[in-house]
C-alpha positions in Angstrom: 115.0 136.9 126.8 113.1 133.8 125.5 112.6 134.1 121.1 109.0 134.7 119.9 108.4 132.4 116.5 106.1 133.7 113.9 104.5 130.8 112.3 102.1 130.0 109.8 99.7 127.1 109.1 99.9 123.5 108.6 101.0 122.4 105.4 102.3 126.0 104.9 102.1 127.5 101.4 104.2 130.4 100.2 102.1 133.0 101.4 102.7 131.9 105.4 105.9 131.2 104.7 107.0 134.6 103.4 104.6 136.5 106.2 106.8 134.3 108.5 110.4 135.2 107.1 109.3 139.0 106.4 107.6 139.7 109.6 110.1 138.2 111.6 112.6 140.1 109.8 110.8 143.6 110.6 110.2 142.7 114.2 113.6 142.1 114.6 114.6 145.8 113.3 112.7 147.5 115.1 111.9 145.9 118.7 114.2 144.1 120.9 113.6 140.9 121.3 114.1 137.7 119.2 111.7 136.9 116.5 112.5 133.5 115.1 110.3 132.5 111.5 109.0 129.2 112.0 107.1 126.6 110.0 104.9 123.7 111.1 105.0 121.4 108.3 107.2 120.6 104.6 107.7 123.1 102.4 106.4 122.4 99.1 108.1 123.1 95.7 106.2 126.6 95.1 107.8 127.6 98.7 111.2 126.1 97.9 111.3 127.8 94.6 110.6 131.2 96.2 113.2 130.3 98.8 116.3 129.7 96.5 115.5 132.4 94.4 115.0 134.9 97.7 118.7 133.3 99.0 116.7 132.4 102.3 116.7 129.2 104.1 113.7 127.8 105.1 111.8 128.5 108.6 113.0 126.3 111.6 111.1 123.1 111.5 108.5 123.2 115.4 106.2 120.4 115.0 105.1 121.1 118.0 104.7 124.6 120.9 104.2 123.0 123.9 107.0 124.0 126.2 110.3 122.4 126.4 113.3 121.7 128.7 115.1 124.2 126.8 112.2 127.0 127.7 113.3 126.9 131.7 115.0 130.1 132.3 117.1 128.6 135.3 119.1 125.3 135.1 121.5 123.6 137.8 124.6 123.8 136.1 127.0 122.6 139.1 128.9 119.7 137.9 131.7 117.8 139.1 134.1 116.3 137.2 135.1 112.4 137.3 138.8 112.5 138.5 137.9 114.2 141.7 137.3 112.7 145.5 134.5 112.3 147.1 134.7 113.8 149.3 134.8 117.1 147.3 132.0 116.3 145.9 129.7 115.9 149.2 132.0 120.1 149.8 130.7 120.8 146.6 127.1 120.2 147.5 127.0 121.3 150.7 128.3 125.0 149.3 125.9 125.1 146.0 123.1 123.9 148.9 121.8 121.1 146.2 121.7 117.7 146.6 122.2 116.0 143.4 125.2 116.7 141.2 127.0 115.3 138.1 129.9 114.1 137.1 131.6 114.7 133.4 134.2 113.4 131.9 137.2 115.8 130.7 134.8 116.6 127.4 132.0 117.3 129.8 130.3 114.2 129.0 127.6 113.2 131.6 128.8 110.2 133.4 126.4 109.5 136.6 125.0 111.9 139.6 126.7 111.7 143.1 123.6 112.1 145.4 123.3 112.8 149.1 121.4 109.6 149.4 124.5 108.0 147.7 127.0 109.8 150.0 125.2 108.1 152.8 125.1 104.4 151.4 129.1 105.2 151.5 130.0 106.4 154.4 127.3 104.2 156.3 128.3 101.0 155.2 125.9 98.2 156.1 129.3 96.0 156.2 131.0 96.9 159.4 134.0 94.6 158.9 134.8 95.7 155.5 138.5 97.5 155.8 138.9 101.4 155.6 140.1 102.1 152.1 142.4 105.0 151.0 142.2 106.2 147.4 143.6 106.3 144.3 144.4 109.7 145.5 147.0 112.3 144.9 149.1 112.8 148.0 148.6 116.3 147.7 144.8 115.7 148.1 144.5 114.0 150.9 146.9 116.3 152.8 144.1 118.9 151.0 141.3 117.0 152.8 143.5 116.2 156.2 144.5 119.7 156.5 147.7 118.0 157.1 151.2 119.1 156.4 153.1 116.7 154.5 156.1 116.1 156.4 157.8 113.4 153.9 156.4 112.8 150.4 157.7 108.7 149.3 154.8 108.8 146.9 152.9 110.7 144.5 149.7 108.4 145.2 147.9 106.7 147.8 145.9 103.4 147.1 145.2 101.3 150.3 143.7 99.9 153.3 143.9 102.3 156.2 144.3 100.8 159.7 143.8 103.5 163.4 146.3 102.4 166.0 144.5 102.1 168.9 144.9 98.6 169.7 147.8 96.1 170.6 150.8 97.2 167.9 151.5 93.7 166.8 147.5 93.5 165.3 147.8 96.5 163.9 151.7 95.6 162.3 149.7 92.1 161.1 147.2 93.8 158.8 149.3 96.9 157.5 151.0 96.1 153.9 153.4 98.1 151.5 150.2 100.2 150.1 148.5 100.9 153.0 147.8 103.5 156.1 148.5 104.1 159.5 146.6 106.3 161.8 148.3 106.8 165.0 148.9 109.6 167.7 151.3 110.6 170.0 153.4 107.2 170.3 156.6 107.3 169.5 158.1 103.6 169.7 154.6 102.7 167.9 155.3 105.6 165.0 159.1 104.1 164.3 157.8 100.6 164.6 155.2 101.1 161.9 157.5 103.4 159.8 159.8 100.3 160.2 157.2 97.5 158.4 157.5 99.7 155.5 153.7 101.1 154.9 153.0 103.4 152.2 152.1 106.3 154.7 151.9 107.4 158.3 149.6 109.7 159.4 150.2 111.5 163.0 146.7 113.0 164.1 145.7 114.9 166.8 148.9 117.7 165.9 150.8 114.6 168.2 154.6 115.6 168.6 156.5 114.2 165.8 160.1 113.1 166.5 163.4 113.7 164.5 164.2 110.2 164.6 160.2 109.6 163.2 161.4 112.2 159.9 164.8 110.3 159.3 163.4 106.5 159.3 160.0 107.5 156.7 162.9 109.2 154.9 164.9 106.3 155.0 161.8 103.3 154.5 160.3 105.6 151.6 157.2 106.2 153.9 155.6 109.3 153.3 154.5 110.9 157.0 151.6 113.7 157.6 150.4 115.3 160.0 147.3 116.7 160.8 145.3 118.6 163.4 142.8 116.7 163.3 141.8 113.5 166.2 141.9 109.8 164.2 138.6 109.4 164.0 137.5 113.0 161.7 140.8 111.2 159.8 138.8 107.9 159.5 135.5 109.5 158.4 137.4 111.3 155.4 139.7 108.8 154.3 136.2 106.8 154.1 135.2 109.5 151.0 139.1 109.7 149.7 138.4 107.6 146.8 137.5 108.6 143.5 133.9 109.6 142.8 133.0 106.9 140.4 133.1 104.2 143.2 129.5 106.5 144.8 128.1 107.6 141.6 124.6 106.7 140.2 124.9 105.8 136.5 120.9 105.0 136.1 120.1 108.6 136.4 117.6 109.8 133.7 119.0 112.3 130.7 116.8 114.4 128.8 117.4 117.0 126.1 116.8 120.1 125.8 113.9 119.8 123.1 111.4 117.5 125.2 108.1 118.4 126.2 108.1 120.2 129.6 105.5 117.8 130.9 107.9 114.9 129.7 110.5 116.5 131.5 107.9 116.6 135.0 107.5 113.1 134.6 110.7 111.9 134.6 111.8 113.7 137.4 108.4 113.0 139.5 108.9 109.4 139.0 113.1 109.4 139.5 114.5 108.0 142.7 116.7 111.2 142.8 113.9 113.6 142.1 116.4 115.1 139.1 117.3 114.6 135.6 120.2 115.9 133.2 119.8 118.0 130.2 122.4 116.9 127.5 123.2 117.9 123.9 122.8 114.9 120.9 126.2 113.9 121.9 125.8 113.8 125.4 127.4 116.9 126.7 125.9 117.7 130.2 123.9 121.1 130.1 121.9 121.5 133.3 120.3 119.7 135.4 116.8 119.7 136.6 114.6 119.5 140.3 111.2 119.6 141.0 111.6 123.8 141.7 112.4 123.8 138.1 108.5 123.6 137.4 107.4 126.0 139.9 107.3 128.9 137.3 104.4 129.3 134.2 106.6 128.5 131.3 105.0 128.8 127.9 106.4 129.7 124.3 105.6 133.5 122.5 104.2 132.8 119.1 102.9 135.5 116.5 100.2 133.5 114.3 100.4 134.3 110.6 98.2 133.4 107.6 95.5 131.7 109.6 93.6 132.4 113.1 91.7 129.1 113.6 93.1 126.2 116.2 92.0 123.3 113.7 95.2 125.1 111.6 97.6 125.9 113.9 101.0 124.1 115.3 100.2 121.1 117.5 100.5 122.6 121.0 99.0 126.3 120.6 96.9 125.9 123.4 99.6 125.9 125.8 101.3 128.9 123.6 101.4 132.8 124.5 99.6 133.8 121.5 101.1 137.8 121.5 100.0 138.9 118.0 98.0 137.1 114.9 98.3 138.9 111.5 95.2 136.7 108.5 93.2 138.0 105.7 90.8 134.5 106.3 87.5 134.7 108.3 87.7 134.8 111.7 88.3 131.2 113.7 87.9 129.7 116.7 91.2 130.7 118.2 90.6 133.0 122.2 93.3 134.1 124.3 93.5 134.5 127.9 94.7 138.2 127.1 94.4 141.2 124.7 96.7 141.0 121.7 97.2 142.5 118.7 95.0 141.2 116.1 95.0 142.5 112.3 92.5 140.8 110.2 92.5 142.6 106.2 90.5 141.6 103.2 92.9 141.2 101.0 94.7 139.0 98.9 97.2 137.6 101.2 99.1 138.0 104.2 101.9 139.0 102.6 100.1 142.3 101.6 99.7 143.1 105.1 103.2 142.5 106.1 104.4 144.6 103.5 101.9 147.9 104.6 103.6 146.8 108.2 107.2 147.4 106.7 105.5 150.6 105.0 103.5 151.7 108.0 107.3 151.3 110.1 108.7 153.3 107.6 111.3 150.1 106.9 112.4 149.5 103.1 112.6 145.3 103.4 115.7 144.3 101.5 115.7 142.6 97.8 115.3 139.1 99.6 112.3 140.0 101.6 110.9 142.2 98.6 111.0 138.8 96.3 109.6 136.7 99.1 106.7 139.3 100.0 105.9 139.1 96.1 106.4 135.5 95.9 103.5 134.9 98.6 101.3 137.9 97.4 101.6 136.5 93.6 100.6 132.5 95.0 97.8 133.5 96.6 96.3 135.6 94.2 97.5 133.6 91.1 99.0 136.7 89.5 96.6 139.4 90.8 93.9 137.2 89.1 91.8 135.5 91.9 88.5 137.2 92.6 89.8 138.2 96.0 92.8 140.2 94.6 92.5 143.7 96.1 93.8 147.3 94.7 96.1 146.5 97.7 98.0 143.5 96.9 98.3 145.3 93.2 100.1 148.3 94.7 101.9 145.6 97.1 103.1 144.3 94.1 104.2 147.4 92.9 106.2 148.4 95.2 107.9 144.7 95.8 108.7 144.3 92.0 110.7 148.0 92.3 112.8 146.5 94.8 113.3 143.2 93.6 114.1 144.5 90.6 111.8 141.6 88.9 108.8 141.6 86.4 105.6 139.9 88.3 104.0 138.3 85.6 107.3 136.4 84.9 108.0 135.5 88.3 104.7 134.4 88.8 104.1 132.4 86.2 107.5 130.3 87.1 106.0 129.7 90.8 102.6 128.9 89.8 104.7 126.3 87.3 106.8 125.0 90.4 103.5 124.6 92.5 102.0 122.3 90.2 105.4 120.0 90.2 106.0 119.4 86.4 109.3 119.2 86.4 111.4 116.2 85.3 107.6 114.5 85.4 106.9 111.8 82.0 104.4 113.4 79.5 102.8 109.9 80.3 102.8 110.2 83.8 101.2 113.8 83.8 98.2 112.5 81.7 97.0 110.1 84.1 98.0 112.5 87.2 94.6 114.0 87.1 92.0 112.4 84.6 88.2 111.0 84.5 86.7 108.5 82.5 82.9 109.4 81.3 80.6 107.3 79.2 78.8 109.4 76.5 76.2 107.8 73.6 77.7 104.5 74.8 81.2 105.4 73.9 84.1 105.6 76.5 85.9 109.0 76.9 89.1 109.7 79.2 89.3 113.4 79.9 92.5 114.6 81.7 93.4 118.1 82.9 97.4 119.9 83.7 97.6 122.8 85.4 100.3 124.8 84.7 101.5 129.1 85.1 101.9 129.8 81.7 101.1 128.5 77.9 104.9 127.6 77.4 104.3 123.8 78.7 101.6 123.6 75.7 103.5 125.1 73.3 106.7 123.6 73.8 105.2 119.7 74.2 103.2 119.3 71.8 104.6 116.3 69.5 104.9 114.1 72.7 102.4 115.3 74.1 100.1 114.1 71.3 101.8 111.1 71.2 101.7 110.2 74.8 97.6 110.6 74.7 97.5 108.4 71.6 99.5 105.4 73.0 97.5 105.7 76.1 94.6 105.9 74.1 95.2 103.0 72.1 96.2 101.1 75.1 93.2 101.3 77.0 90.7 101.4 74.2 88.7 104.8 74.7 87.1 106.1 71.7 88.5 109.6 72.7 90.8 110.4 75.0 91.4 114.1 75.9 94.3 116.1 77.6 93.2 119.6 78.9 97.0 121.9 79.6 95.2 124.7 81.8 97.1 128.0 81.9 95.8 129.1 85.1 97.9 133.1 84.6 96.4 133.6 81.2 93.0 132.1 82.1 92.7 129.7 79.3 92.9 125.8 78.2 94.7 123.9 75.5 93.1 120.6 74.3 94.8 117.6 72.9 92.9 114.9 71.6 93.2 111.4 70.4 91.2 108.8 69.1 88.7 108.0 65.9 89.8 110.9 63.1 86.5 111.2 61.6 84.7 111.8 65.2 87.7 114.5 66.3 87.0 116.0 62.6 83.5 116.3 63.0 84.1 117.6 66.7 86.6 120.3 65.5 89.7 118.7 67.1 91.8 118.1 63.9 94.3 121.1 64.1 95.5 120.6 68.2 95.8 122.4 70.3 92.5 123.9 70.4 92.4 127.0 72.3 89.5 127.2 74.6 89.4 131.0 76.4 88.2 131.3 79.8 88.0 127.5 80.4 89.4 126.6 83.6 87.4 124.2 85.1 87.0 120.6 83.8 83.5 119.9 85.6 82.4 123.5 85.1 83.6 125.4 82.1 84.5 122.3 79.3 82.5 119.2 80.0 79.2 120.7 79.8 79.8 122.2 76.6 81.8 119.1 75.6 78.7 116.8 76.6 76.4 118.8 74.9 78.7 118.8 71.2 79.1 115.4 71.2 76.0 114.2 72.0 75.1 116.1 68.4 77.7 114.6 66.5 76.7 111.5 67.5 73.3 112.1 66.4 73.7 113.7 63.4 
């Protein structure tokens, strides 16, 4: 049975990527089936955080649903391999009715593709007075391929010309050498005489009589004799396709893997001489092999949507998908199906909420991993239960997570929220001028920057360098003030550093930093207006 992925959005956050893991995880408990969590673009460091703490590796990467050679149900996977005649391999397709197949090497390595079309160009030779060749072939083979019995083995290999008696013996005795074959009938002096020039074989067709005094000179001359039921020329014809396959194989046949696009795939073999091409691993091992019957059948991925229900969001490809389920607590998109499905839209806080009611609903406790991963995408999206659109919901989702998780929320939110906005190992100076505007106020310059952070510990714990970061920049550049907002988004509340003329940061109230502004959050909305308005009386005063 083909896997169904659950994936989120693009440029996932921690809320689809926990509604991914989690709901795959249920799905897999209690249908059958394969549910496979997927992700459509990089994790960021929120996600990762969450991740490592959870013990859970990310999603599998799918850039992309279309559907791929590896979503054929059926492949060719007749092969041949490269040590073997060719003539088996014309047996081989004439009993797997195909009329392509390939050749590997002893690690299963794709080699070429022996195709009827090449079978043809060998046994019809455009070059009627090029010799009949036998081998490199095991003796036992060709007596295999004959039907002969092997009266006399002299060699373990054959590897010559091949000459049918049926003209004057002296031509025939001319052109014959130590290596090479005789084809004769029921002609005894002839036999002896060509046993006697010391060939490397004698082959008696036709089931011609075969003389005592035949046996004791190929004994005697090291000539290995056959014999075979067969008339000369059936001999001729498959000592034509003795020799090893590699002398009729095609080595410009396409490969593909197993992770191109479907309608890649149809191209290729479309526009291939052998209307076929090979599926093969990174390192070349043959897999299957593909016709133009390998596209009669619908093929399409089965993908659950999660966190979003709009096309302009979703993997590259979802149009050619089999959208079975969607799970969102957004508006609803743009996204139509071509069938019913099961579509759960909630106004809650996250997706993750609605997961966990699934797991709930299903009677299913989700293990500690799943509990932290669940609370790590319901705490992102509702910044610790304090975004507007936190619901009684996501509170008793949280509830019931942090009991099996066996961790405090606020804590564990407040470290996320702090992994989202990337501080780590970042310069003081470098965080300053990550997000900052320049204003001009009473014809003096003012630089006002803003960090976001998950808690007041970054303020608290930074302040010395933090000042003196803001003071060299200040200095450097030349603003009359330059200001550093460290915004703790969990406890909903700004701490301001300033630098710059003392007598103006007296006069504004800035000489004992940080000042705590409550409720400040915004830069544009909740401290410049009241900033503008404050210095704009100082300076009039």
């Amino acid at each position: 049975m083909s896997p169904t992925y659950i994936i989120g959005h693009r440029q996932p956050d921690t809320d689809s990527i926990a509604s991914s893991v989690a709901y795959a995880s249920l799905l897999n408990q209690i249908h059958s089936g394969t549910f496979i969590p997927a992700r459509c673009g990089d994790l960021n460091a929120e996600t990762d955080y969450a991740l490592s703490i959870a013990g859970i590796e990310p999603p599998v990467l799918i850039e992309n649903v279309e559907p791929s050679v590896g979503d054929i149900p059926f492949l060719y996977t007749q092969k041949a391999p490269m040590n073997i005649p060719a003539i088996d391999v014309a047996l081989l397709m004439d009993e797997y009715d195909i009329r392509n197949i390939p050749i590997v090497d002893d690690e299963n390595r794709f080699l070429g593709l022996v195709s009827e079309h090449g079978l043809a160009r060998a046994y019809v030779s455009p070059h009627a007075s090029l010799p009949l060749k036998v081998g490199p072939i095991k003796l036992e083979a060709l007596a295999r391929i004959l039907q002969a019995e092997i009266v006399h083995a002299a060699h373990d290999e054959i590897n010559g010309n091949a000459s049918i008696v049926i003209d004057a013996l002296h031509i025939s005795l001319a052109r014959l050498g130590p290596d090479d074959v005789a084809i004769i009938g029921d002609n005894e002096p002839s036999q002896i005489a060509l046993v006697a020039e010391g060939i490397c074989a004698l082959i008696i067709a036709e089931g011609a009589h075969l003389g005592e005094r035949v046996r004791e000179s190929a004994k005697s001359m090291e000539v290995s004799l056959l014999k075979t039921t067969l008339d000369a020329f059936s001999v001729g014809r498959l000592l034509h396709l003795s020799g090893p396959v590699e002398t009729i194989m095609a080595t410009d046949a396409e490969t593909i893997h197993k992770d191109d696009l479907l309608s890649t795939a149809a191209q290729i073999v479309s526009n291939s001489p052998y209307r076929t091409a090979c599926v093969t691993d990174e390192d070349g091992h043959f897999i299957g092999m593909l016709s133009r019957n390998s596209f009669l059948e619908d093929v399409h991925k089965s993908v659950i949507l999660v966190d979003h229900n709009e096309y302009t969001q979703a993997v590259e490809g979802i149009e050619t998908a089999e959208i079975i389920e969607i799970i969102d607590h957004h508006r609803l998109g743009t996204i139509a199906t071509l069938q019913p499905i099961r579509f759960r839209n909630e106004p809650v806080g996250s997706t993750s909420t609605i997961i966990t009611m699934r797991y709930r609903e299903e009677q299913v406790v989700p293990d500690k991993a799943i509990a932290i991963m669940l609370l790590a995408g319901i705490l992102s999206d509702t910044l610790v239960l304090k975004m507007s659109t936190t619901t009684d919901r996501d509170r008793e989702a949280v509830a019931y997570l942090s009991g099996i998780a066996g961790i405090e929320p606020e804590e564990f939110g407040s470290e996320l929220i702090n992994k989202g906005m990337n501080l780590d190992g970042v310069p003081i100076e470098e965080l300053i001028v990550r997000d900052i505007k320049d204003f001009t106020l009473q014809d003096r310059t003012v630089s006002i920057a803003q960090i976001m952070t998950g808690s007041r510990e970054f303020a608290d714990s930074n302040i010395q360098i933090i000042q003196d970061s803001l003071t060299l920049y200040q200095m450097k550049y030349g603003y009359d003030i330059s200001i550093v907002l460290v915004t703790d988004v969990i406890g909903q509340r700004s701490f301001l550093f300033a630098a710059g003329d003392h007598g103006l940061l007296t006069k504004l109230g800035y000489q004992n930093q940080p000042v705590i502004f409550e409720g400040v959050m915004s830069r544009k909305k909740d401290f410049f207006p009241s900033f503008g308005q404050r210095f704009r009386q100082v300076m009039q005063s």
